[in-house]
PDB file of N, CA, C and O in Angstrom, chain B, residues numbered from 101:
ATOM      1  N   UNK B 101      26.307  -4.326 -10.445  1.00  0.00           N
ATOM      2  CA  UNK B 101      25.995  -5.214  -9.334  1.00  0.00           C
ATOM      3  C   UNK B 101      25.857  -6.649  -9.857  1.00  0.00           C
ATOM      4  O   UNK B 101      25.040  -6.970 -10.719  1.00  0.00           O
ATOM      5  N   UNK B 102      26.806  -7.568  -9.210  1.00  0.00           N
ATOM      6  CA  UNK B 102      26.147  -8.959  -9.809  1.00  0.00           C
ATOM      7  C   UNK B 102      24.645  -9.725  -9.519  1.00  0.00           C
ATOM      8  O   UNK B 102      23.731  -9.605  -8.702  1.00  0.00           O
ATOM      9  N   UNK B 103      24.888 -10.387 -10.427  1.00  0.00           N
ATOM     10  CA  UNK B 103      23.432 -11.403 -10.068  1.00  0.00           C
ATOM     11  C   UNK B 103      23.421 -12.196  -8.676  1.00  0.00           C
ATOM     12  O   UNK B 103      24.345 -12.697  -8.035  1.00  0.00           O
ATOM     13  N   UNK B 104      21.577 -12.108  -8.360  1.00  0.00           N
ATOM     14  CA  UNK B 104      21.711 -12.849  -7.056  1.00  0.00           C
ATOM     15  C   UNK B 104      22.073 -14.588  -7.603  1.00  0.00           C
ATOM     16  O   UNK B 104      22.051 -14.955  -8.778  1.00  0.00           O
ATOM     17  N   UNK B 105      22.331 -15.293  -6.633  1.00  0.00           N
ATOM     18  CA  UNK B 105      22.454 -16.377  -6.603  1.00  0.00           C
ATOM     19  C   UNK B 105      21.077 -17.201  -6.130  1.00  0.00           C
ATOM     20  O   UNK B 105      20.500 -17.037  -5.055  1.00  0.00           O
ATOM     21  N   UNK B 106      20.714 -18.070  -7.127  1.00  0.00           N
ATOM     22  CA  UNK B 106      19.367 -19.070  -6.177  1.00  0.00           C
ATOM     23  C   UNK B 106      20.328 -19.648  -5.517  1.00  0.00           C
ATOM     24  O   UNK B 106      21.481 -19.891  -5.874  1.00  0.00           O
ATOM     25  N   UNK B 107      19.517 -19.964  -4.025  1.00  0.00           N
ATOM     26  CA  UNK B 107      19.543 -20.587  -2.807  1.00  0.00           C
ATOM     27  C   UNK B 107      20.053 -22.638  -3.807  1.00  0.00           C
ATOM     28  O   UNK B 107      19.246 -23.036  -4.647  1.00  0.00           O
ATOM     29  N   UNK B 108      21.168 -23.422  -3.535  1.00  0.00           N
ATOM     30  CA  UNK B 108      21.554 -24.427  -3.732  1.00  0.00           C
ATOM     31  C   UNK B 108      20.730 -25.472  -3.305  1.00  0.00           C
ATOM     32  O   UNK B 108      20.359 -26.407  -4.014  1.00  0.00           O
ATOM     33  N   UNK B 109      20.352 -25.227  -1.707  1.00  0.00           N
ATOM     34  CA  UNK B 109      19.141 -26.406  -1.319  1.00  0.00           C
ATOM     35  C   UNK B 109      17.846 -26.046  -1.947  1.00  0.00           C
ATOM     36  O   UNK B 109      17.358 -27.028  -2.506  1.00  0.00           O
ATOM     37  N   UNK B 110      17.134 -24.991  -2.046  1.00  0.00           N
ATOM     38  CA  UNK B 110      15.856 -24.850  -2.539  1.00  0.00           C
ATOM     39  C   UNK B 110      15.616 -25.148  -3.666  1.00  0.00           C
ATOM     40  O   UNK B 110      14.701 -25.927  -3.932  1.00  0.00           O
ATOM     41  N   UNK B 111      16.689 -24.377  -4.947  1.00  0.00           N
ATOM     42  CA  UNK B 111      16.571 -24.973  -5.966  1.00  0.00           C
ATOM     43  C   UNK B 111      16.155 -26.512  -6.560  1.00  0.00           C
ATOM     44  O   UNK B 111      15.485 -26.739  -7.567  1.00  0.00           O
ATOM     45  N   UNK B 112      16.934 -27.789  -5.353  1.00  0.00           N
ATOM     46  CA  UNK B 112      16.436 -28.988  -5.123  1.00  0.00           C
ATOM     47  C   UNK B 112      15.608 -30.040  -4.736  1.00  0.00           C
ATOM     48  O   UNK B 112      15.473 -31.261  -4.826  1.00  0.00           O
ATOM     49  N   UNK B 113      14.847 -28.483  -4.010  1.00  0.00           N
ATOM     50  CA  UNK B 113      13.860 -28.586  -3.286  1.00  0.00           C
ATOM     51  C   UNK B 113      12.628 -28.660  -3.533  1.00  0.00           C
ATOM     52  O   UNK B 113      11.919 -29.509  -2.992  1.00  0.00           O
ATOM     53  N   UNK B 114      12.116 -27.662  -4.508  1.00  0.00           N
ATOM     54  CA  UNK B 114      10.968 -26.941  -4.402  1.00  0.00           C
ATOM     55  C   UNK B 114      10.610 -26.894  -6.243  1.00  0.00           C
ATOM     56  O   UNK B 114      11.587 -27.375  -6.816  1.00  0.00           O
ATOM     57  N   UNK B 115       9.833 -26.586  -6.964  1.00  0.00           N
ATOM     58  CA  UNK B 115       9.342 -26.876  -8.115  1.00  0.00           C
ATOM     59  C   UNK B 115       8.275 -25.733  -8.557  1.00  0.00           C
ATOM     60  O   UNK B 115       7.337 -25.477  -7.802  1.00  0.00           O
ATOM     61  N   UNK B 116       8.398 -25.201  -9.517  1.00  0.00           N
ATOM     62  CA  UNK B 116       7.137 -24.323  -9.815  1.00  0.00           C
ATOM     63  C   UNK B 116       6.325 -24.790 -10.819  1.00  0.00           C
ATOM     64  O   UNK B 116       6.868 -25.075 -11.887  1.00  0.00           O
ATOM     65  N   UNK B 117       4.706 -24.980 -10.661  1.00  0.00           N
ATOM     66  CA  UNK B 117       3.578 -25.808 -10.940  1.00  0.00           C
ATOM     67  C   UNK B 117       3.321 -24.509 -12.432  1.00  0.00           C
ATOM     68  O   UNK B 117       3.891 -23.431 -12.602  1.00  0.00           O
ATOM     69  N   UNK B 118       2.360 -25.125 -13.201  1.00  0.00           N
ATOM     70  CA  UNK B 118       2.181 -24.272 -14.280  1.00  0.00           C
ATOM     71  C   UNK B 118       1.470 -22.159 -13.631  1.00  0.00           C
ATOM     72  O   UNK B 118       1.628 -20.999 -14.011  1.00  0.00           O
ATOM     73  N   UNK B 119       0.843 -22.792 -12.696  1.00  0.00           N
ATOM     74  CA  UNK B 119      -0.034 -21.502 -12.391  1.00  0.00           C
ATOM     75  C   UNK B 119       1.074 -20.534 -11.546  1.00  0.00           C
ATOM     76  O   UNK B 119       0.861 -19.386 -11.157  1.00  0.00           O
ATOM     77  N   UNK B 120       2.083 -21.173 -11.405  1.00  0.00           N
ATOM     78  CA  UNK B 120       2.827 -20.470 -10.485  1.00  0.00           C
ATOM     79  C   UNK B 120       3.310 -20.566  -8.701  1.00  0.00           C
ATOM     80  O   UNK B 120       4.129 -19.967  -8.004  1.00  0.00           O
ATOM     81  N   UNK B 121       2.426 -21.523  -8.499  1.00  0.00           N
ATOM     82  CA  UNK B 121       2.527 -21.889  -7.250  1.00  0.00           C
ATOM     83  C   UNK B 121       3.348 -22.395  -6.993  1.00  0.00           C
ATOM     84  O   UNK B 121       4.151 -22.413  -7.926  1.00  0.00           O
ATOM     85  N   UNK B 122       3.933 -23.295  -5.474  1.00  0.00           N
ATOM     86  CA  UNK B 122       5.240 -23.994  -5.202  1.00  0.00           C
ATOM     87  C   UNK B 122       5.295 -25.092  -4.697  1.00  0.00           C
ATOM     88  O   UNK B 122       5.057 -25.205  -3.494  1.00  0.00           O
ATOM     89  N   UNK B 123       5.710 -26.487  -5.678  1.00  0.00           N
ATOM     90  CA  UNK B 123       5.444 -28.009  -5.286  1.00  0.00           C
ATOM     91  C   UNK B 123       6.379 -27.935  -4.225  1.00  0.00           C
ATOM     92  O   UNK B 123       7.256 -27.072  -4.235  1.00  0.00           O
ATOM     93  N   UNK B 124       6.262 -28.821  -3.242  1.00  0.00           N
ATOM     94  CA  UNK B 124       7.340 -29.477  -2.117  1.00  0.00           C
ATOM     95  C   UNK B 124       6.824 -30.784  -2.136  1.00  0.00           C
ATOM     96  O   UNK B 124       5.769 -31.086  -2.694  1.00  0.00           O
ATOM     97  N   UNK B 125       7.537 -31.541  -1.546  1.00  0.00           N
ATOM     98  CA  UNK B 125       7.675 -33.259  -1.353  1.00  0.00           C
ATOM     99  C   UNK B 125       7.063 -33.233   0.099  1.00  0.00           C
ATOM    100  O   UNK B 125       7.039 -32.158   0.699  1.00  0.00           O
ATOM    101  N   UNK B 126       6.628 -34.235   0.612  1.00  0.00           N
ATOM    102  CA  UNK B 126       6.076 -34.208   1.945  1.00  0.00           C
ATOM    103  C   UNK B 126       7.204 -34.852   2.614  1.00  0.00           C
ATOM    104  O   UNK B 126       7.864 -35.728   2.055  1.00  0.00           O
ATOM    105  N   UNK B 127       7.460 -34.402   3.897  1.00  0.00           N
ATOM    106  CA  UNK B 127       8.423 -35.028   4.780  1.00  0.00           C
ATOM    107  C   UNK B 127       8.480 -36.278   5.982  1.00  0.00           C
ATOM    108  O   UNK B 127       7.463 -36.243   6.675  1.00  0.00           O
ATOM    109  N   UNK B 128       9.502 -37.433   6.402  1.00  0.00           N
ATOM    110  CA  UNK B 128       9.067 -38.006   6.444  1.00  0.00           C
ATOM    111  C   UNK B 128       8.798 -39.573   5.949  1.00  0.00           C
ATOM    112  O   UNK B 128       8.383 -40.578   6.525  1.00  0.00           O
ATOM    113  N   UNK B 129       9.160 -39.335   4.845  1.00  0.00           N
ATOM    114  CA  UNK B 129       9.503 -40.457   3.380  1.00  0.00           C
ATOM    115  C   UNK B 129      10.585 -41.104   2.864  1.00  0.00           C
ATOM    116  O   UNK B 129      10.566 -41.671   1.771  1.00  0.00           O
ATOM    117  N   UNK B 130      11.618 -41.045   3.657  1.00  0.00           N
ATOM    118  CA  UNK B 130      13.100 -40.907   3.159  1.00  0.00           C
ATOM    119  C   UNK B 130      13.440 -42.728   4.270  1.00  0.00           C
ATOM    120  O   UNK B 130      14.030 -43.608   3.643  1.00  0.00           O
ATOM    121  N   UNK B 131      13.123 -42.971   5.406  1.00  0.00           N
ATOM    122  CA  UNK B 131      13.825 -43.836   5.975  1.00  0.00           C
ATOM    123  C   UNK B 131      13.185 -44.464   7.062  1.00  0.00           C
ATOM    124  O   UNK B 131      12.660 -43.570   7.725  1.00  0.00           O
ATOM    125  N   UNK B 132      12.936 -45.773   7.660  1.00  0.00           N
ATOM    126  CA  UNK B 132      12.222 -46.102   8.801  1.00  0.00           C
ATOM    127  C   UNK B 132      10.542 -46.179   8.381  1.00  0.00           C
ATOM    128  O   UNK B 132       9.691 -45.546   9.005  1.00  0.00           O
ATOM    129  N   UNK B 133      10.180 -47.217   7.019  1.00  0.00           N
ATOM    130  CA  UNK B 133       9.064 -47.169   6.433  1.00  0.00           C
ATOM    131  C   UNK B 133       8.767 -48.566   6.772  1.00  0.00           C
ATOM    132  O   UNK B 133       7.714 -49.032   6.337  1.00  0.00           O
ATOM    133  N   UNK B 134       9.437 -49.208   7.391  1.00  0.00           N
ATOM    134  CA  UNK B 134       8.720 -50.727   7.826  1.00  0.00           C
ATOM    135  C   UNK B 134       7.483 -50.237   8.776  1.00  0.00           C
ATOM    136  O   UNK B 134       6.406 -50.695   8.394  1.00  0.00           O
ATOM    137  N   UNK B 135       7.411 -49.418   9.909  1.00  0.00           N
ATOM    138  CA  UNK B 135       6.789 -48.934  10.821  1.00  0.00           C
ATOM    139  C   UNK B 135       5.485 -48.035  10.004  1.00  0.00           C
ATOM    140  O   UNK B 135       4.428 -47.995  10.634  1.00  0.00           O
ATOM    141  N   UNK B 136       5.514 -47.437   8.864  1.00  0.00           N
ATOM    142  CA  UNK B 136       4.528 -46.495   8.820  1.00  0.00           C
ATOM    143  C   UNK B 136       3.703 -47.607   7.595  1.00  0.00           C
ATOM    144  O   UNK B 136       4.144 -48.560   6.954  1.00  0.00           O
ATOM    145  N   UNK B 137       1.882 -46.750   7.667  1.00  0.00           N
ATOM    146  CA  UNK B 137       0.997 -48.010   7.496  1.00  0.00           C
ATOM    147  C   UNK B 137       1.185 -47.625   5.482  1.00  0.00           C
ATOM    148  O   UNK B 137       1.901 -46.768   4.963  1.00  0.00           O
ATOM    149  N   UNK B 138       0.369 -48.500   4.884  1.00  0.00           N
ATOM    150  CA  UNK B 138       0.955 -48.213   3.371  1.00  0.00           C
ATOM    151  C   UNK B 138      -0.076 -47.198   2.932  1.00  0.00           C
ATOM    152  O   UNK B 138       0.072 -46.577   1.879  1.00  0.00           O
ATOM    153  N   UNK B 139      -1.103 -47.025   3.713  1.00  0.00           N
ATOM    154  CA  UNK B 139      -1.737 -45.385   3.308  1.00  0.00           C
ATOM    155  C   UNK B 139      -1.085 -44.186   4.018  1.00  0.00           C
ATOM    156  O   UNK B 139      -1.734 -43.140   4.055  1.00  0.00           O
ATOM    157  N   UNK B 140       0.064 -44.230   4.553  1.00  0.00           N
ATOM    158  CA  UNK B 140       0.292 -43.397   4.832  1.00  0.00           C
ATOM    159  C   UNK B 140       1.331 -42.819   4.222  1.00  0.00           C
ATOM    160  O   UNK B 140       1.357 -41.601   4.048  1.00  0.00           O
ATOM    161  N   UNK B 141       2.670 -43.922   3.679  1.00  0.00           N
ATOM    162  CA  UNK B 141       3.124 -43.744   2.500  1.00  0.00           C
ATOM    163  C   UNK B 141       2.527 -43.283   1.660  1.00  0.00           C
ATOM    164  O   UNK B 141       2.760 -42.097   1.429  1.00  0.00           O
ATOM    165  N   UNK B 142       1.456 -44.015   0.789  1.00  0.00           N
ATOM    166  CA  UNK B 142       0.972 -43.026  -0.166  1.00  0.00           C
ATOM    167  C   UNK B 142       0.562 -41.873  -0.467  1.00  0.00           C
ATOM    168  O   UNK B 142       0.294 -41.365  -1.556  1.00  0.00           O
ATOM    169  N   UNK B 143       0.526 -41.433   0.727  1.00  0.00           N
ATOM    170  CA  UNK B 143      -0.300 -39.986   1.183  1.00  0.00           C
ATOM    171  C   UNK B 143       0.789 -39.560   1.226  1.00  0.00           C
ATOM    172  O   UNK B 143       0.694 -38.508   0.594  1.00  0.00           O
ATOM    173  N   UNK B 144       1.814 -39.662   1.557  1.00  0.00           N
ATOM    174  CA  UNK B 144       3.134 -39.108   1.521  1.00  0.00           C
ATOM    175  C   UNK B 144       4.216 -38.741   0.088  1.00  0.00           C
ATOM    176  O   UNK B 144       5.066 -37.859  -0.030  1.00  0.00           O
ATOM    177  N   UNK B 145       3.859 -39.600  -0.689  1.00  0.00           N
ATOM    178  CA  UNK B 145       4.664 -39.631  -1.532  1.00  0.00           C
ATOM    179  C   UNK B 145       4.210 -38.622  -3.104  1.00  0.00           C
ATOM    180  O   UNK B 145       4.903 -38.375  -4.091  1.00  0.00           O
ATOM    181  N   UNK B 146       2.930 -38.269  -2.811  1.00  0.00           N
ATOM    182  CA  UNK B 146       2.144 -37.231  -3.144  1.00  0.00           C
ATOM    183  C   UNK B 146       3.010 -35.982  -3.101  1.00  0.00           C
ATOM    184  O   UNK B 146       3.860 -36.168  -2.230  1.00  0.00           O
ATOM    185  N   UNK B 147       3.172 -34.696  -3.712  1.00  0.00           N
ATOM    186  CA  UNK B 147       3.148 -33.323  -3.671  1.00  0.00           C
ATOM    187  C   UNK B 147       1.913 -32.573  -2.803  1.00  0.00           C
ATOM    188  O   UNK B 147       0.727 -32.689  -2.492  1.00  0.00           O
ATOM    189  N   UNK B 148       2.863 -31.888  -2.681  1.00  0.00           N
ATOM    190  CA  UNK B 148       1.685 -30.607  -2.049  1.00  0.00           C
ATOM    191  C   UNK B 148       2.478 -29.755  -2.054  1.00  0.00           C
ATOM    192  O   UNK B 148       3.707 -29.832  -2.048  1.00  0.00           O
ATOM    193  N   UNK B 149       1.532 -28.521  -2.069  1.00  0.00           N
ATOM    194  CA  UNK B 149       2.238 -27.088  -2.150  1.00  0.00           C
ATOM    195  C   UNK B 149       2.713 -26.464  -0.902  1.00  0.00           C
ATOM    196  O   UNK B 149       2.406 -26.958   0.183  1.00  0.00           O
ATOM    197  N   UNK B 150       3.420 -25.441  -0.988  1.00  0.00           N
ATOM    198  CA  UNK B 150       3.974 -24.537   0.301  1.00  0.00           C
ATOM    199  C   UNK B 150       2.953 -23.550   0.393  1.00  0.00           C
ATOM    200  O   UNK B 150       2.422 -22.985  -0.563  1.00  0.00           O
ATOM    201  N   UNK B 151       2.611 -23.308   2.092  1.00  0.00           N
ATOM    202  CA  UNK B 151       1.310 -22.447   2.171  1.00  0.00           C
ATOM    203  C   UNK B 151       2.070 -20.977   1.556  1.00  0.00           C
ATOM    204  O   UNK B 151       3.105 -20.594   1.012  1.00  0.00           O
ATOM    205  N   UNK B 152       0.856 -20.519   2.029  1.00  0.00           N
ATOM    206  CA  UNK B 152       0.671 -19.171   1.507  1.00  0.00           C
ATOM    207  C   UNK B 152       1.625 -17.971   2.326  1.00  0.00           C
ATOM    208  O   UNK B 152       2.173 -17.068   1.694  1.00  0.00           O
ATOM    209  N   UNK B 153       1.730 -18.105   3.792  1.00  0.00           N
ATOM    210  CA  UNK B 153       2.962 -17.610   4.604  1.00  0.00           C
ATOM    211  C   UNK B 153       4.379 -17.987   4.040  1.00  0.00           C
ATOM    212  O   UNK B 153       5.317 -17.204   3.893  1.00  0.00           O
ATOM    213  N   UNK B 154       4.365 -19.137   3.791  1.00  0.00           N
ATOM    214  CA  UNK B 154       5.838 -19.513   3.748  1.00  0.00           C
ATOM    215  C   UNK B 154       6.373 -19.181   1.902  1.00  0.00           C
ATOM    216  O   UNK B 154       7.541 -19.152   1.514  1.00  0.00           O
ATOM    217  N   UNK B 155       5.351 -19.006   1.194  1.00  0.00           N
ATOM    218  CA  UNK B 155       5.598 -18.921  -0.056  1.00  0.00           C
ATOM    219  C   UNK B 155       6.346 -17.441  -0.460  1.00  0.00           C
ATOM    220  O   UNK B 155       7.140 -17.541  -1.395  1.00  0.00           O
ATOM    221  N   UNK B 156       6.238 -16.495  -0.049  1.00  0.00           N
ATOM    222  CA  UNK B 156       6.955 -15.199  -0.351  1.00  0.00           C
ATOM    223  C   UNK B 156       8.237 -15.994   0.596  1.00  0.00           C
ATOM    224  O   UNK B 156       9.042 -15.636  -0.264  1.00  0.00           O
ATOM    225  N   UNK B 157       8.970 -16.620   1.431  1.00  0.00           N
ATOM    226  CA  UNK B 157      10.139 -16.636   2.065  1.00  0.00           C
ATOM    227  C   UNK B 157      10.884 -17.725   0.606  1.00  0.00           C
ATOM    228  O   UNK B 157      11.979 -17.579   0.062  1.00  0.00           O
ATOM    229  N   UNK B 158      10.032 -18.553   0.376  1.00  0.00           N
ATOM    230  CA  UNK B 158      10.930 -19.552  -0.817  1.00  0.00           C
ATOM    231  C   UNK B 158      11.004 -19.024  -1.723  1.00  0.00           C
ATOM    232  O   UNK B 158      12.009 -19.281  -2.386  1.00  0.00           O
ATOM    233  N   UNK B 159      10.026 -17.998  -2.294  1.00  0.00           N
ATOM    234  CA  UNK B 159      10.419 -17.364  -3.673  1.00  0.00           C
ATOM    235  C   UNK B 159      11.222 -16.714  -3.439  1.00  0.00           C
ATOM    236  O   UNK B 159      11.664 -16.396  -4.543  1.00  0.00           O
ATOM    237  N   UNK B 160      12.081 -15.991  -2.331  1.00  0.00           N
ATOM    238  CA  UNK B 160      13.066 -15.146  -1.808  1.00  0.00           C
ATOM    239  C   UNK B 160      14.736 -16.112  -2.771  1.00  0.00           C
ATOM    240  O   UNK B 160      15.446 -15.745  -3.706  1.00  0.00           O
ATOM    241  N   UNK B 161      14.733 -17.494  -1.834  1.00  0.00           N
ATOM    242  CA  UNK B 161      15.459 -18.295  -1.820  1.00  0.00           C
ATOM    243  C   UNK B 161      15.729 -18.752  -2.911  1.00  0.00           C
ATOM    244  O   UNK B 161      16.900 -19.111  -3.035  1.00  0.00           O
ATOM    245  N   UNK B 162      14.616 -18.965  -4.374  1.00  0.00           N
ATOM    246  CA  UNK B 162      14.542 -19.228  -5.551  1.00  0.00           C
ATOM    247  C   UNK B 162      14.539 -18.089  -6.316  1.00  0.00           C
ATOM    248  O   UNK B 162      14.077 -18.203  -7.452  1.00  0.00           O
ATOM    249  N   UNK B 163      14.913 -17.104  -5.992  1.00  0.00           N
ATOM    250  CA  UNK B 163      15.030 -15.720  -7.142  1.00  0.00           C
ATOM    251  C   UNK B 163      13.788 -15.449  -8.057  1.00  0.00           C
ATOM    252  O   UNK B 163      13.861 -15.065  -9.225  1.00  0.00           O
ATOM    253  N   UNK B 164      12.740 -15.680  -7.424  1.00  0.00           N
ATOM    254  CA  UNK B 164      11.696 -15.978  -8.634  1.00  0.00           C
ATOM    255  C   UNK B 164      11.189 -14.130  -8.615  1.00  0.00           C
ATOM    256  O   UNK B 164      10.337 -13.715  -9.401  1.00  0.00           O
TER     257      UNK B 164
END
């Protein structure tokens, strides 16, 4: 049987932290930043992890 393939977008996506958990980028950040206030950027441009529901569907996507 061949090997699965990781998922192409997730792989780009998503990051695994030393303990095992799963970094994501916050969304949001990419375009139309004249309008948003500069704490809110910063709060944005921060990591945070993928909850706890959604984390068994990305490790699916990342072969982990």
């Amino acid at each position: 049987m061949p090997k699965m393939k990781t998922n192409s977008g997730a792989k780009k996506r998503f990051r695994l932290t030393g303990t095992g958990k799963i970094k994501r980028k916050h969304a949001f950040k990419n375009h139309i930043l004249t309008k948003k206030s500069t704490k809110r950027k910063r709060r944005l441009a921060h990591y945070g992890l993928v909850s706890t529901a959604d984390a068994p569907r990305v490790e699916r996507l990342l072969n982990i």
